[in-house]
C-alpha positions in Angstrom: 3.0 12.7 -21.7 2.0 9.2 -22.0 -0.4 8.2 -19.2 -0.5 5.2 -17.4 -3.7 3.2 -16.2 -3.6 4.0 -12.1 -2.7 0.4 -10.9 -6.0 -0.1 -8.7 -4.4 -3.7 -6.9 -1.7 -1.4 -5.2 -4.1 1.3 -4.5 -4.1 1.9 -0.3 -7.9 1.6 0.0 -8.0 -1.5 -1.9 -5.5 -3.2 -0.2 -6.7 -2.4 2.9 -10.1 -3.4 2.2 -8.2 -6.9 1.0 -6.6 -6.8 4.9 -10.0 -6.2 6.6 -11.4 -9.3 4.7 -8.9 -11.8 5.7 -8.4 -10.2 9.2 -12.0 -11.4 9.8 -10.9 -15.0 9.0 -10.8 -17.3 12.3 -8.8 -20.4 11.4 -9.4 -21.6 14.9 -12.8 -23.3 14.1 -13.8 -25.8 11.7 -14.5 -23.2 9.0 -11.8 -23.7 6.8 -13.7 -24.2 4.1 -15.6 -20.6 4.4 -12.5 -18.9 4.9 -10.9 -19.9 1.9 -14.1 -18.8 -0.3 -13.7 -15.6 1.8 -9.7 -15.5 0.5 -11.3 -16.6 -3.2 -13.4 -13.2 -3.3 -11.2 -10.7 -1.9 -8.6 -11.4 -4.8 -11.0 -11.8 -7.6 -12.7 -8.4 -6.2 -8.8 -6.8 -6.7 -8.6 -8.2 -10.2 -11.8 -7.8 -11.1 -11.4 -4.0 -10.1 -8.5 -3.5 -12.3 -10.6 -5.1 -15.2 -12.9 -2.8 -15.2 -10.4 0.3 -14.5 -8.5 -0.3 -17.8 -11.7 -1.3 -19.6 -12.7 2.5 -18.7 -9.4 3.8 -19.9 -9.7 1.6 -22.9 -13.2 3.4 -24.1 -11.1 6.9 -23.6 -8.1 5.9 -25.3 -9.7 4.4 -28.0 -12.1 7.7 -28.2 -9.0 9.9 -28.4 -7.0 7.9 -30.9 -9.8 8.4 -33.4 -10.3 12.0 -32.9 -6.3 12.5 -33.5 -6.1 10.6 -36.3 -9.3 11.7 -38.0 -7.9 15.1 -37.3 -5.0 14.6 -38.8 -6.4 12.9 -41.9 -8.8 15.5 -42.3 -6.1 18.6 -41.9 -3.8 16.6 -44.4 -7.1 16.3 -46.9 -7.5 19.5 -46.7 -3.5 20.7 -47.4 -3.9 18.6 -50.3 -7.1 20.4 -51.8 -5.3 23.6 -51.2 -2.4 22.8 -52.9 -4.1 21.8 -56.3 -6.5 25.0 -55.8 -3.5 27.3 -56.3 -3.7 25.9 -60.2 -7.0 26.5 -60.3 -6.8 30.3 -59.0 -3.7 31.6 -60.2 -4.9 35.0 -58.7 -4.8 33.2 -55.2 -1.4 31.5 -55.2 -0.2 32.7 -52.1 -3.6 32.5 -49.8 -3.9 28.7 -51.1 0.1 28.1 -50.1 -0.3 29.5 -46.5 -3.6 28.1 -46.2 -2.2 24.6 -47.1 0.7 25.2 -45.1 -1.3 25.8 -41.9 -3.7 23.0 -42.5 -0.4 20.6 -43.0 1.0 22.1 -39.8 -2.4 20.8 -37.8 -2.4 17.6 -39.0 1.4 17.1 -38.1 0.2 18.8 -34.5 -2.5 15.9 -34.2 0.1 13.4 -35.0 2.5 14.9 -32.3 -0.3 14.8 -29.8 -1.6 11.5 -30.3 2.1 10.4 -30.5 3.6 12.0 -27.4 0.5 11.4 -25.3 0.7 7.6 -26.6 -3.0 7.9 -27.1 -2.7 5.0 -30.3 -0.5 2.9 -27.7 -2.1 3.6 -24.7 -5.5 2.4 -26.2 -3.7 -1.2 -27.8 -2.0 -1.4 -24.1 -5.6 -1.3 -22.0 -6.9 -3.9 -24.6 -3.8 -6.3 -24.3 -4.0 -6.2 -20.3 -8.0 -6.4 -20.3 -7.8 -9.5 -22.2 -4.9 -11.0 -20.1 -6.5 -10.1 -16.7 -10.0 -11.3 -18.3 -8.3 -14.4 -19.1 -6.3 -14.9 -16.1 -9.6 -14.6 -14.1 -11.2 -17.0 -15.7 -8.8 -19.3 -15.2 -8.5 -18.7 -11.1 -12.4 -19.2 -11.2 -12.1 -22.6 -13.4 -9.2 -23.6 -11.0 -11.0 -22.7 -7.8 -13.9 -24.5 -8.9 -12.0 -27.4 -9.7 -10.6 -27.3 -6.0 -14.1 -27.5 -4.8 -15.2 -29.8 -6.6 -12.7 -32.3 -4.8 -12.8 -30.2 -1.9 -16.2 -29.6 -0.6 -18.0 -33.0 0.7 -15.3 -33.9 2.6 -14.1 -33.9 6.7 -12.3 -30.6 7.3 -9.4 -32.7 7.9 -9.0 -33.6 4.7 -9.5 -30.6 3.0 -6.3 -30.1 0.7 -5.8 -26.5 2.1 -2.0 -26.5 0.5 -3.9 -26.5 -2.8 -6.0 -23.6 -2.6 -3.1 -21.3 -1.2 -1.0 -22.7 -4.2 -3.9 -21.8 -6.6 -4.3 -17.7 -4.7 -0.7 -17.4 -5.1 -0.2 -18.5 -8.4 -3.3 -16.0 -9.6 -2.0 -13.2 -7.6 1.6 -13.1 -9.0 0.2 -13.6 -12.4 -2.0 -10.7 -11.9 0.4 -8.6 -10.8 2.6 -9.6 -13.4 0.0 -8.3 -16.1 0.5 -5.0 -14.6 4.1 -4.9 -14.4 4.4 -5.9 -17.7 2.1 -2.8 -18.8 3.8 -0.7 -16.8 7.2 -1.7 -18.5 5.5 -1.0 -21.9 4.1 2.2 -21.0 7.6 3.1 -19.5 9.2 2.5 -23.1 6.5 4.3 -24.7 6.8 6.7 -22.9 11.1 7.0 -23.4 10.6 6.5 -27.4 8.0 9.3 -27.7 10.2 12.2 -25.4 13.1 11.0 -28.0 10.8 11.3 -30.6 9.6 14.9 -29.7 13.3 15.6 -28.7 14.7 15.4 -32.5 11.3 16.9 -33.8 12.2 20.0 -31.8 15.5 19.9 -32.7 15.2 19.6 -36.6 12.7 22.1 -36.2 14.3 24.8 -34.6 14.6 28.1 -37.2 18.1 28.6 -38.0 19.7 32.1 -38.2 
C-alpha cells in the first residue's frame, strides 16, 4: 500500500529529547537570553530531522518510480515487437501472441505496483514537503536572527521575550502543518489507489 514518511517531530525519542532540552532551562537567573537560543535549537533540531528523513525517502521513491516505469515501458516495447513479429513469422503466430501477451501483462503489473504503492506520488509528496520544511526553516532562522539582532545588546529587562515565543510558535505550527498536510495527501492517495485496484479486480475477474 501507499507508504507514508514516519513523522520523526512526533516520534517519542525526539520529543523527549525536545523535553530534556528545555527542562534544563532555569528562567530564575538572568539567562534569558541563553535559554531562548537553547529553545531556538531544540526545534530547528526537530525540523531539521524531518528534512532530512523525507529527503531519504525522497532518493527511494524517486529510485523506485523509475524502475516501475522503465519496467513498464520496456515490457510494453517489447509486446509491441512481438506483435509485428507474428507478420514476420507466420510459422510462429501463436508463440509471438502469448509471448506479447505476457510481456503486456508485466508492464500493466509495474503500472499496478507503482500505482497502488504510490511510488510516482509518494516521490512528488517527499519533494513538496522537503521544500516547504526547507523553506519554512529558513525563514524561522531569518526571523530569529532578526530577533537578535534587536535583542542581543540589551539589559535582560528589556529583552522582548513575547517575541521570540511568538516567532517558536508560529514555526512550530507551521511545521507541523507541513506534515499534516502530507499526511492528508498520502491518506487520499492512498483511498484513490485501493479504488483503483478495487475496479481493476473486478473488471478482471474471469467470467464463467
Amino acid at each position: 500500500m501507499c507508504k507514508q514518511a514516519e513523522t520523526i517531530t512526533t516520534e517519542p525519542k525526539r520529543i523527549e529529547k525536545f523535553h530534556n532540552a528545555l527542562n534544563k532551562i532555569s528562567w530564575s537567573n538572568d539567562n534569558h537570553l541563553d535559554n531562548l537560543k537553547v529553545i531556538f535549537d531544540a526545534l530547528n533540531e526537530l525540523a531539521s530531522n524531518d528534512l532530512e528523513y523525507y529527503n531519504k525517502h525522497r532518493e527511494k521513491s524517486k529510485k523506485l518510480s523509475l524502475w516501475t516505469r522503465g519496467l513498464s515501458i520496456t515490457f510494453a516495447t517489447l509486446g509491441v515487437i512481438f506483435m509485428l513479429l507474428q507478420y514476420l513469422d507466420e510459422t510462429n503466430i501463436t508463440n509471438c501472441l502469448i509471448a506479447s501477451s505476457i510481456c503486456f501483462a508485466l508492464a500493466t503489473a509495474a503500472l499496478m505496483v507503482n500505482k497502488l504503492f504510490c511510488v510516482s506520488n509518494s516521490h512528488i509528496r517527499y519533494v513538496a514537503t522537503q521544500f516547504d520544511l526547507g523553506s519554512a526553516i529558513i525563514k524561522f532562522s531569518l526571523d530569529w536572527q532578526n530577533w537578535l539582532i534587536k535583542n542581543s545588546d540589551i539589559p535582560t529587562d528589556k529583552i522582548d521575550i513575547d517575541k521570540a515565543f511568538i516567532i517558536f510558535k508560529e514555526f512550530s505550527e507551521h511545521s507541523y502543518k507541513i506534515i499534516s498536510d502530507e499526511t492528508k495527501i498520502w491518506e487520499n492517495n492512498l483511498m484513490d489507489a485501493l479504488s483503483e485496484y478495487q475496479k481493476f479486480v473486478k473488471n478482471n475477474i474471469p467470467k464463467k
